[in-house]
C-alpha positions in Angstrom: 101.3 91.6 65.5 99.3 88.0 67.0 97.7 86.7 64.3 94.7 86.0 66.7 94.4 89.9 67.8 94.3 90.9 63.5 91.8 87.8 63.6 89.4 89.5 66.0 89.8 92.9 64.3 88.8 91.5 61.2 86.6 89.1 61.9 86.4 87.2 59.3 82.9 85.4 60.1 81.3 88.5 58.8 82.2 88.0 55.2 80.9 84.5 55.1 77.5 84.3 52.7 74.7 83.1 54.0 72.3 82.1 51.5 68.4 82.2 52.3 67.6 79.6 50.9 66.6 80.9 47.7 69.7 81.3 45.9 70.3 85.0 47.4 73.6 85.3 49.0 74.9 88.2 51.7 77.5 88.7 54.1 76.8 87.6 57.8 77.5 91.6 58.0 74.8 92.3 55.5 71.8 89.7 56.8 72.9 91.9 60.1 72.0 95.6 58.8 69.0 94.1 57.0 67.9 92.9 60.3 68.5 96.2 62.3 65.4 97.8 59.7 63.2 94.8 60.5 63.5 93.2 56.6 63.6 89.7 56.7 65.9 88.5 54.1 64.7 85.0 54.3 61.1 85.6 53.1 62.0 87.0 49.4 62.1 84.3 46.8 64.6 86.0 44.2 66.8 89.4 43.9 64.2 91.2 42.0 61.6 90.8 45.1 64.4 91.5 47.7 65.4 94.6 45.4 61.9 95.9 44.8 61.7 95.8 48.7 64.7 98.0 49.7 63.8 100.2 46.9 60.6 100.9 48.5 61.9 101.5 52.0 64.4 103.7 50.8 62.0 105.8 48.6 59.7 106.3 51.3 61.7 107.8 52.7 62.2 105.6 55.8 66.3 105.7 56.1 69.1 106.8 53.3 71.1 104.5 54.9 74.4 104.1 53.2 74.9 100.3 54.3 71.2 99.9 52.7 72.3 101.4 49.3 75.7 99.7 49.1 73.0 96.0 49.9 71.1 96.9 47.0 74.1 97.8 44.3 75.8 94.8 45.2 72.4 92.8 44.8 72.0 95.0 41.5 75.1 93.8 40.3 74.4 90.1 41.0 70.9 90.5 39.9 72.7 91.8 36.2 75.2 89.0 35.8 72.7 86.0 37.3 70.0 87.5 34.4 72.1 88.7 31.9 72.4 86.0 29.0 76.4 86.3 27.8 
């Protein structure tokens, strides 16, 4: 197989982070879905407020999306090792 064909299948560009300026950091991919529900990534200030955010959407029952849930446990994750004092 061309390596420039399993390039363009992959695409790698989507797995770059992109960081809002506030220390939070998602896939081109993520920022993307985010987008598509209208939630500007760029306004939140920290993971909590970000996290509080999705939470809310997704308990009111706006989507169950699954790429929305899989956002918010890999921000839970990040949120637990950035906070967590080891």
């Amino acid at each position: 197989m061309d390596i420039n064909n399993l390039l363009k299948q992959i695409n790698p560009n989507s797995y770059l982070s992109v960081d809002n300026g506030h220390g939070i950091l998602l896939s081109k991919e993520e920022v993307e879905t985010l987008a598509k529900y209208q939630i500007n990534f760029y306004a939140c200030h920290n993971i909590s407020e970000l996290l509080m955010y999705l939470e809310e959407i997704i308990d009111e029952n706006i989507t169950d999306d699954e790429e929305l849930e899989a956002i918010i446990t890999k921000l839970q994750e990040m949120h637990y090792y950035n906070e967590t004092h080891k």
